[in-house]
C-alpha positions in Angstrom: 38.1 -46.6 -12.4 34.6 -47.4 -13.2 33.0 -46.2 -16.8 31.1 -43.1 -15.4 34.2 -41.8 -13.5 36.8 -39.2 -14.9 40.6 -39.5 -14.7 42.3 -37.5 -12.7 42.7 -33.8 -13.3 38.9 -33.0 -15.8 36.4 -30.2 -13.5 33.6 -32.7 -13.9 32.7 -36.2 -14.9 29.7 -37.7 -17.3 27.2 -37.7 -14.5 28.0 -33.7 -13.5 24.5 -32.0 -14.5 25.9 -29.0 -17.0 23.6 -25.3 -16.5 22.0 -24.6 -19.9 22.5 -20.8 -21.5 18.7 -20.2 -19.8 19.1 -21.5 -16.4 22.1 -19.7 -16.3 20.4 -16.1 -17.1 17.7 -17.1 -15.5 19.5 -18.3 -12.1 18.5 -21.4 -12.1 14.7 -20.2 -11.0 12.7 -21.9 -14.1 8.9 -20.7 -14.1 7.7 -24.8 -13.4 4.9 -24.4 -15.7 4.5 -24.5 -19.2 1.5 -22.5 -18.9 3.5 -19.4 -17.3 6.9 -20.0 -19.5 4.1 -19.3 -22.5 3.0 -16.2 -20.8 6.1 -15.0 -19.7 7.6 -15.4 -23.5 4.8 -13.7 -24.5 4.8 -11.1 -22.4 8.5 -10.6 -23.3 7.9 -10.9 -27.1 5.7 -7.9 -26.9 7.4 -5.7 -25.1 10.3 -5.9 -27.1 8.1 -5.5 -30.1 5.8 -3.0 -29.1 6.9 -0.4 -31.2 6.9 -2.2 -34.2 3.7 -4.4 -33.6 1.4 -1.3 -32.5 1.2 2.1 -33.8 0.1 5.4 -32.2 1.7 6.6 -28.6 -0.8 4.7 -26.3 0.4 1.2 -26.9 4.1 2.1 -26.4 3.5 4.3 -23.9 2.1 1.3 -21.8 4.4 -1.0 -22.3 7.0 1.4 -20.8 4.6 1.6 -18.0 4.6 -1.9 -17.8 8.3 -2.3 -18.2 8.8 0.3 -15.1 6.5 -1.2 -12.7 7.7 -4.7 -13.0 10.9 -3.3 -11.9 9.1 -1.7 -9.2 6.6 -4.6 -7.9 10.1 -6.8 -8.2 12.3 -5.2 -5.9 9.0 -4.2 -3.3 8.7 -8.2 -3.4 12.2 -8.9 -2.4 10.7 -6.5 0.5 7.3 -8.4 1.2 7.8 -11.7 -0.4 11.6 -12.6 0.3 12.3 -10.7 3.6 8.5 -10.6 4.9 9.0 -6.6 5.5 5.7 -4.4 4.8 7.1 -1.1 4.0 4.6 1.8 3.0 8.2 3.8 2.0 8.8 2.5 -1.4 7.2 4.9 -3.4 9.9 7.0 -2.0 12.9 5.7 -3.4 10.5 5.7 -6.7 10.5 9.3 -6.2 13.6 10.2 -5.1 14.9 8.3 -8.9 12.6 10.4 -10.5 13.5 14.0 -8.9 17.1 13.0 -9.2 17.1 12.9 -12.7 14.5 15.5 -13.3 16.4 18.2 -11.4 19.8 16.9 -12.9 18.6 17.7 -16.4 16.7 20.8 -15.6 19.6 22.3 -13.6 22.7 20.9 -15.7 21.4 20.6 -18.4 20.3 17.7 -21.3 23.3 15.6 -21.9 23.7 12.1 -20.9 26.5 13.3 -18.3 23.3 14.9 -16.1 21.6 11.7 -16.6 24.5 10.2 -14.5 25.2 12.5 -12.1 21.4 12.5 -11.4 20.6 8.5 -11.1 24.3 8.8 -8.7 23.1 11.1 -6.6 19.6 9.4 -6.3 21.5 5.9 -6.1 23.1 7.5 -3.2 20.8 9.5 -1.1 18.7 6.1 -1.6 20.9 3.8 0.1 21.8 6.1 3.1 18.2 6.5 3.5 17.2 2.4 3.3 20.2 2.4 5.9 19.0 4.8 8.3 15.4 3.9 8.6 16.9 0.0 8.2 18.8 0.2 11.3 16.9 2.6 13.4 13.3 0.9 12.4 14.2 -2.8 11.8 14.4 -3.8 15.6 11.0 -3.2 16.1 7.9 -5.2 15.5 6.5 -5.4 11.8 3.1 -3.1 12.7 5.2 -0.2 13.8 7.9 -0.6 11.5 5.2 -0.1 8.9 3.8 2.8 10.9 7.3 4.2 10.7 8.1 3.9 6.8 4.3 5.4 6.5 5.5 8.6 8.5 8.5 8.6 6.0 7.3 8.5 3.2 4.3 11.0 3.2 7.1 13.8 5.1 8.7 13.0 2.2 5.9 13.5 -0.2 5.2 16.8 1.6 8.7 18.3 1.6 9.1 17.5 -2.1 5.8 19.7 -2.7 7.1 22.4 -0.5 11.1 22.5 -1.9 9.4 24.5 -4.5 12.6 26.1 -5.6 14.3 22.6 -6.2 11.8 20.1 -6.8 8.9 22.4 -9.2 6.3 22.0 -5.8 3.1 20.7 -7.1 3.7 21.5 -10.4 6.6 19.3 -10.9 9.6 19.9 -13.5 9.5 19.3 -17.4 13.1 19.1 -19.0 14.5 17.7 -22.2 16.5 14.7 -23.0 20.0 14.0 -24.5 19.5 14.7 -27.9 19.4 11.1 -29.3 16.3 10.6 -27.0 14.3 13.0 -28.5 11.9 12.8 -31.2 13.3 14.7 -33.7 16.2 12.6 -33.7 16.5 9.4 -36.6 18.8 6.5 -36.5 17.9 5.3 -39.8 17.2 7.3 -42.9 14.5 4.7 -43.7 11.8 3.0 -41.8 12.4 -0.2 -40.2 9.2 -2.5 -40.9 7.0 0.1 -40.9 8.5 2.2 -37.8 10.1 5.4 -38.2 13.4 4.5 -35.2 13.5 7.9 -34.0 14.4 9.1 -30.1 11.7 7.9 -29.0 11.8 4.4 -30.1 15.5 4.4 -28.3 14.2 5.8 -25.2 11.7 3.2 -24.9 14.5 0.5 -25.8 16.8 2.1 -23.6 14.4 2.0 -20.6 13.2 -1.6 -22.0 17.0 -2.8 -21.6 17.4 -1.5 -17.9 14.4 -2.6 -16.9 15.4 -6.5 -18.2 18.8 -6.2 -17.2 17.7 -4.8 -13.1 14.8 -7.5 -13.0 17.5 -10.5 -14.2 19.7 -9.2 -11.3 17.1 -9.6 -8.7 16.5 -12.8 -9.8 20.1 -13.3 -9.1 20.0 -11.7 -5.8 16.9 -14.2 -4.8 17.8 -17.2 -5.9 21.8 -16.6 -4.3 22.7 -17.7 -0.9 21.7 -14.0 0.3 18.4 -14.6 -0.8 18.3 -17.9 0.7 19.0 -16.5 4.1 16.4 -14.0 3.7 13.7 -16.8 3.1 14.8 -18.1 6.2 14.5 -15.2 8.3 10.9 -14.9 6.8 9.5 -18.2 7.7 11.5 -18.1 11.4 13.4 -15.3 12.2 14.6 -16.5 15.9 15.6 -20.1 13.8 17.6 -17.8 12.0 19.2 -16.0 14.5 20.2 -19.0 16.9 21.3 -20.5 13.6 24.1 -17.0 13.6 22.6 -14.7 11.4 22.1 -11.3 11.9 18.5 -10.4 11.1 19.0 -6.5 11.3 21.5 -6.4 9.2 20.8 -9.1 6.4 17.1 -7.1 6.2 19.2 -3.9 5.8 20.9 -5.3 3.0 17.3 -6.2 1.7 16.1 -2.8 2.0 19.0 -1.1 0.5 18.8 -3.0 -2.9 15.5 -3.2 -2.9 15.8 0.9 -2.6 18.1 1.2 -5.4 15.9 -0.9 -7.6 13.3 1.3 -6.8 15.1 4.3 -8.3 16.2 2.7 -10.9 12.5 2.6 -12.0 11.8 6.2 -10.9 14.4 7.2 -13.1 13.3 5.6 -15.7 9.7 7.0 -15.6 11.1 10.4 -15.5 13.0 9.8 -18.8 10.4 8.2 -20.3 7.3 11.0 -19.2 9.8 14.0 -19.4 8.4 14.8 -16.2 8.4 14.2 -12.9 6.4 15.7 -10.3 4.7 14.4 -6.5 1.5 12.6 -8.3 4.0 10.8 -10.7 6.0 9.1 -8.5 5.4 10.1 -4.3 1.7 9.7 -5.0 0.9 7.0 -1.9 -1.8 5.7 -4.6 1.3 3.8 -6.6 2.1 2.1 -3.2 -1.4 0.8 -3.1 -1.0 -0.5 -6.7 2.3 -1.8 -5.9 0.7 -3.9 -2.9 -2.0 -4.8 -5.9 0.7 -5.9 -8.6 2.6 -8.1 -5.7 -0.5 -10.1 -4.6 -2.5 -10.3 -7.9 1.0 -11.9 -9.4 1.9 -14.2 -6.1 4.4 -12.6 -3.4 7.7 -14.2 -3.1 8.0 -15.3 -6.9 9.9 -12.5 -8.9 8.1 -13.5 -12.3 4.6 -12.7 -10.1 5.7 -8.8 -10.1 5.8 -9.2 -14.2 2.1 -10.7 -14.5 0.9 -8.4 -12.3 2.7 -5.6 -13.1 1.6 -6.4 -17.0 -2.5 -7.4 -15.8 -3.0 -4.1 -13.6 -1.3 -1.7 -16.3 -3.2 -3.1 -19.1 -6.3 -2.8 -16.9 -5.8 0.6 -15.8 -5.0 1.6 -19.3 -8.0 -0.4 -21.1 -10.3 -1.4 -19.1 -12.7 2.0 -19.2 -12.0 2.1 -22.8 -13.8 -1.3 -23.3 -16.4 -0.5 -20.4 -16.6 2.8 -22.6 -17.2 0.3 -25.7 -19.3 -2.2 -24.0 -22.0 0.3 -22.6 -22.2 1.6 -26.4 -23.0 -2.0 -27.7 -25.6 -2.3 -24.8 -27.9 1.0 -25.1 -30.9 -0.7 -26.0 -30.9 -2.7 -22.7 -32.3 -1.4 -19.2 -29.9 -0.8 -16.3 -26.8 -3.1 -17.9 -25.3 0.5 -20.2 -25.4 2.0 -16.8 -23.8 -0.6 -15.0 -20.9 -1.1 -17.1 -20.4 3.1 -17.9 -16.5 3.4 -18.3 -16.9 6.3 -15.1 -17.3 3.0 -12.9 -13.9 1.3 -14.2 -13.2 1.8 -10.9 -15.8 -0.7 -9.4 -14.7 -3.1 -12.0 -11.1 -3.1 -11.5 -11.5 -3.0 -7.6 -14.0 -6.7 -8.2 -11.7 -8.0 -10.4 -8.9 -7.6 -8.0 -10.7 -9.1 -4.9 -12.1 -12.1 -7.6 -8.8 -12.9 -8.7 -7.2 -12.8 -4.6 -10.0 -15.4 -4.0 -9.5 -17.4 -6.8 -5.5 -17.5 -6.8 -4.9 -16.7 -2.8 -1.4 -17.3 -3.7 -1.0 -15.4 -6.6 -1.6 -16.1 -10.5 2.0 -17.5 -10.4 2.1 -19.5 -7.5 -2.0 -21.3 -9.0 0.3 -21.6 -12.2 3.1 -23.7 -10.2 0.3 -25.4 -8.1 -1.2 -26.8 -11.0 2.0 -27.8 -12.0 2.9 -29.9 -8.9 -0.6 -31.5 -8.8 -0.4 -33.2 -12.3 3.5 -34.1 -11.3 
């Protein structure tokens, strides 16, 4: 027996490389670059601080924006990025979370039991859906698989506007939450560092937990040997069928869990808004975001759905405000107040998305790793 080997009988011996606590959470999928691990920590650090860091209902409010969408841009990248699917659908399931709990609660009632039966029924009519339009669209080619989940999605869109009766029509539907997620509601008698920890601080930790513990598990569900397969199929899909697996249905399974993570978010927005109507969460202007989030973060990396998700939000939410700002500062100056009025955030936001595409063509995350690789 030489000095590195291990008698008889022990798991492992000296040499056996042992998983650390954050590989293990983190599936073994490190970010590769100190530079992102620093933004990723700090992105994480602030969300979980917001409502103790930031007062008023505008900075907590987006960071449960931010928390939702990376949820959202995560499971549409196990879509685009993993399984090489362009679905214009996904918006859908985003809905579908939303109305189930929104009519649960408005129908049944505010307890936490509606909550359930809600995100249930959602969870369900979701993954019959993904299955249907899976197997029936899935043997086609991508362009008119795309056509196909376009056709889907805005029928759906329509019918929830029409399904007045049930879904609130244009209008939408406003309910209430279980009592401890309301407002009125304290935890603690006393303020915690400053913060009263009322409903609404628990709602946002409630939906900050979910949206942590769903985007962890997609990690998990990449970086398994069912992800693996998908990466195959993506890069060479007849390799991967002469090799004996079946395309069809591994992309189903794709498209089913990528569906359910998709109500999980919807559901989540429709807790946190207290609303939930067809510009919330059918609108097909959150698909074109999502298609933003994914490529301004870098498609097929997971943590690219939380620095775009994070980037866009935070633009969307405070970019006119510093246009608004700027243009102030600049009055005394020809043409440039004009130029940068916060009514053309717009024209910013749409340059600063086609500046950072040419800068990072693979994503912020995937320059981030290049970088990495290069000084290796």
């Amino acid at each position: 027996m030489t000095a590195t080997s291990a008698p008889t009988g022990l798991p492992f011996d000296e040499t056996t490389p042992r998983k650390g606590a954050l590989q293990t959470i983190l599936s073994s999928d490190l970010p590769r670059s100190k530079v992102l691990s620093f933004i990723l920590l700090a992105i994480l650090f602030v969300l979980a601080t917001t409502p103790f860091l930031f007062s008023g209902s505008q900075p907590i409010s987006t960071a449960a924006k931010i928390c939702v969408f990376i949820v959202l841009v995560a499971s549409y990248d196990l879509l685009l990025g993993y399984s090489g699917i362009v679905s214009f659908a996904h918006t859908m399931f985003f809905g579908i979370g939303g109305y189930g709990v929104a009519i649960a609660l408005e129908r049944l009632g505010a307890t936490w039991t509606s909550v359930g039966l809600g995100l249930a029924a959602a969870l369900g009519l979701s993954a019959v859906l993904a299955v249907a339009i899976g197997l029936l669209s899935l043997r086609v080619r991508a362009i008119f698989f795309s056509m196909i989940t376009l056709a889907v999605a805005s029928a759906v869109a329509v019918l929830a506007s029409q399904l007045s009766d049930i879904t609130g029509g244009e209008d939408g539907l406003s309910f209430q939450l279980p009592h401890a997620l309301r407002p009125a509601f304290r935890l603690l008698s006393e303020p915690l560092l400053g913060t009263v920890v009322n409903g609404r601080i628990l709602a946002y930790y409630l939906l900050f937990f979910v949206a942590l513990g769903t985007f962890l598990l997609l990690l998990r569900i990449v970086n398994s040997p069912f992800g693996r397969v998908l990466q195959a199929i993506r890069e060479n899909e007849f390799r991967a069928e002469a090799l004996g697996y079946r395309v069809v249905a591994y992309r189903t399974a794709a498209s089913v869990i990528s569906a359910l993570a998709a109500t999980v978010a919807g559901a989540l927005m429709a807790l946190w808004l207290r609303y939930n109507g067809p510009d919330t969460t059918l609108s097909f202007s959150i698909m074109i975001d999502i298609l933003l989030m994914v490529v301004i973060g870098g498609m097929g990396t997971m943590y690219g759905a939380v620095i775009g998700a994070t980037l866009f939000v935070l633009a969307q939410s405070y970019l006119q405000v510093l246009m608004e700002a700027g243009s102030t500062a600049l009055s005394g100056i020809p043409v440039l107040p004009n130029l940068i009025h916060p009514d053309r955030w717009l024209l910013w936001l749409g340059a600063l998305f086609i500046v950072s595409v040419y800068a990072f063509p693979g994503g912020i995350v995937g320059r981030l790793r290049q970088g990495r690789s290069s000084q290796a």
